[in-house]
N, C-alpha and C positions, 0 to 999 in steps of 0.2 A: 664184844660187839653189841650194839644196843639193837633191841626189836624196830623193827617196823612199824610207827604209829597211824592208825586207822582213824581218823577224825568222822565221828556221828554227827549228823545237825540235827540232832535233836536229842530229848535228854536218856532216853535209851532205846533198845532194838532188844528183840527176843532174844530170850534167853540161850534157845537155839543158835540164834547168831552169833551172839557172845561167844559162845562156846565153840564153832569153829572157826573162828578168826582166831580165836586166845590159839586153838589144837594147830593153828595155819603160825603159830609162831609173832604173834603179831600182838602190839599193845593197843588197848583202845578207851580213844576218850570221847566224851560226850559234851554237847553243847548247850549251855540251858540261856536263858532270859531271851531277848530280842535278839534274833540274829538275823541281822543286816549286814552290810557291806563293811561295815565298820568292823563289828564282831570276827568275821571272817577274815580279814586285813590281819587281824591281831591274833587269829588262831594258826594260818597260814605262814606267813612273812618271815615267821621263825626258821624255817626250813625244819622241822622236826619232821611234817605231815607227811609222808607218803601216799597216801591216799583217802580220799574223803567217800564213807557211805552217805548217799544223798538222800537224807528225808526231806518230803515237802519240798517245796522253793525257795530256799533261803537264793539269793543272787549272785552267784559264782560270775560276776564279770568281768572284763577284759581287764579292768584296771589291779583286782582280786588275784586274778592268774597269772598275770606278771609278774606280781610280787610272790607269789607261791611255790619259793625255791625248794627242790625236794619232790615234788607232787608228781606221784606217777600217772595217778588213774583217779576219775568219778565213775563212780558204780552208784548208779538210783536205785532206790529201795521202790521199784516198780514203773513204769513206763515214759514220764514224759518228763520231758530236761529242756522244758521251754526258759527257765532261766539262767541256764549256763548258758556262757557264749562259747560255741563250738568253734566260732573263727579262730577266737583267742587260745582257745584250750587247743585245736591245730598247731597254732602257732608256735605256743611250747610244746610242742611232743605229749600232749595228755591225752590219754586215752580217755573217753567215754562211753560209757556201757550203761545200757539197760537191761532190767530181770521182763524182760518182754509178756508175755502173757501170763504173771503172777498174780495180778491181780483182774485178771480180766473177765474172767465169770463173777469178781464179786460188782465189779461197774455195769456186766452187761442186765444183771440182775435189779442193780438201782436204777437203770434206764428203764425197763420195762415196767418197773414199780411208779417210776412217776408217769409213763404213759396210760398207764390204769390208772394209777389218782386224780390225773388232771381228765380222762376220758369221761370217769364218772362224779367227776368235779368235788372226789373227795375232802378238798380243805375247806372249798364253802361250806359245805354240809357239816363238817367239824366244827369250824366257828359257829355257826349258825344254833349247832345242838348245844354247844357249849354256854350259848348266850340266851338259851332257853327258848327258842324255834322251834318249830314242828313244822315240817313242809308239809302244804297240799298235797296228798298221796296221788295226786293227777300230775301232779310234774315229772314230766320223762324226761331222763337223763339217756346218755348215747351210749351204745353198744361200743363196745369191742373189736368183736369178730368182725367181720369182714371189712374193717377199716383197709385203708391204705395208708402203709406206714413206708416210710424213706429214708431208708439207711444212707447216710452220707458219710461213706469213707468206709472201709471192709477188709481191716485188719481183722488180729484176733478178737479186736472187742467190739468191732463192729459185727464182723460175723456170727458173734455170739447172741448177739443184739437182738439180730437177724432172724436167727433159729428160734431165739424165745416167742418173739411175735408170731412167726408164723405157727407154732406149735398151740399159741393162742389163739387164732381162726384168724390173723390178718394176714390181708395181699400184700406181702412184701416188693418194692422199688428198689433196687442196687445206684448208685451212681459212685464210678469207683476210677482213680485213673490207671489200676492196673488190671491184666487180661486175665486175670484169675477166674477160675470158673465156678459159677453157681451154683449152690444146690438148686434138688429139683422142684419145682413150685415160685421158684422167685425169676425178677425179671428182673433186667438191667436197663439203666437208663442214663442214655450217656450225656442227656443235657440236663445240665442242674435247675437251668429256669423251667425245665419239664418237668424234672420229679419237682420240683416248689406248686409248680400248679395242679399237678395231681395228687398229690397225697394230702389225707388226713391229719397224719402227725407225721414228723421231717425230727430224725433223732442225727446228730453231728457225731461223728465220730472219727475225725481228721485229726491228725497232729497239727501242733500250731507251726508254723511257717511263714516265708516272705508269702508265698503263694495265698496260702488258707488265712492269713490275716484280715480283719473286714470282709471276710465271704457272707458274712448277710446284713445287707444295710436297708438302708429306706427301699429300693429298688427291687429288693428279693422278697421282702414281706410283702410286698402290695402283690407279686406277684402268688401269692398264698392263698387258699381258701378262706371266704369269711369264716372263721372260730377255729380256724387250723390251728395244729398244736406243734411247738416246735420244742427240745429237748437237747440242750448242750450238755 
């Protein structure tokens, strides 16, 4: 009886992996150059695949998973499956699964790092010394601490988001649609053109969806503070 083939989008996965998928009885192969729909069409259709680990966004769509005899399960190599189509993959019996807060200290950590870069307007001052500037030692740049920062959306990696900043001295905003409770020190706020008009810097942390698609257009920014900072 032939193994189980695990299809990778992409050209490896740690070695860790490797090695319990191989210990789970399972063969695994890897995907290298362009992988588009095309690619995917021709790794799938065969019916060999039982199941695909998802790096990246390569586009598992409807037309992809029809043709995908065989396929039991996507399992994403970390949180968001904005390019599968979940209708389709319903529609065959494919399960979809995400490794939910895997990587979610290391994204809430690059949130917070660009809200310090951009607070203290770190890439001008980069270019600028690069390009042989020396600022006026009288230009003040903006604090930190006691900004108002706006967490929109408060899962794991919002929440995380969350706790870093305020542990930095800023007033944390929640806007969230679920009843989940706060820690102590942050506030909620249940209209989103409220937190837009209060807060310093507005950090996104929603999944994509019909809902959360176009959640900031012309309309939302104006509702923003002049130099507000916003953080997708």
């Amino acid at each position: 009886m032939s193994k189980p083939v695990v299809l990778v989008t992409a050209p490896t996965v740690s070695e860790l992996a490797q090695g319990l998928l191989r210990e789970g009885g399972t063969e695994i192969e890897f995907m290298t150059g362009t992988i588009d729909e095309e690619a995917l069409l021709r790794a799938l259709s065969a019916g060999r695949v039982s199941a695909v680990l998802l790096r990246g966004s390569p586009p598992l769509t409807a037309r992809v998973l029809e043709a995908a005899r065989g396929l039991k399960i996507i399992a994403k190599h970390g949180a968001g499956v904005d390019s599968v189509d979940i209708a389709a993959a319903t529609r065959q019996g494919i399960a979809v699964m995400v490794a939910g807060g895997a990587n979610a200290d290391a994204v809430a950590e690059h949130a917070l790092a660009m809200m310090l870069a951009l607070v203290r307007e770190l890439p001008r001052f980069d270019r600028g010394t690069r390009q042989g500037e020396w600022r006026d030692l009288n230009h003040f740049t903006r604090d930190f601490r006691e900004r108002t920062v706006g967490i929109v959306g408060f899962g794991q990696i919002g929440e995380r988001t969350a706790r870093l900043a305020q542990a930095c001295g800023a007033q944390v905003l929640v806007h969230t649609r679920s009843a989940v409770g706060l820690p102590e020190g942050m506030a909620r706020e249940a209209e989103l053109d409220r937190l837009l008009e209060r807060a310093d810097i507005i950090s996104l942390h929603c999944p994509l969806t019909e809902k959360t698609r176009g959640l900031m257009g012309a309309a939302q920014f104006a509702r923003m503070k002049p130099g507000a900072i916003l953080v997708n």
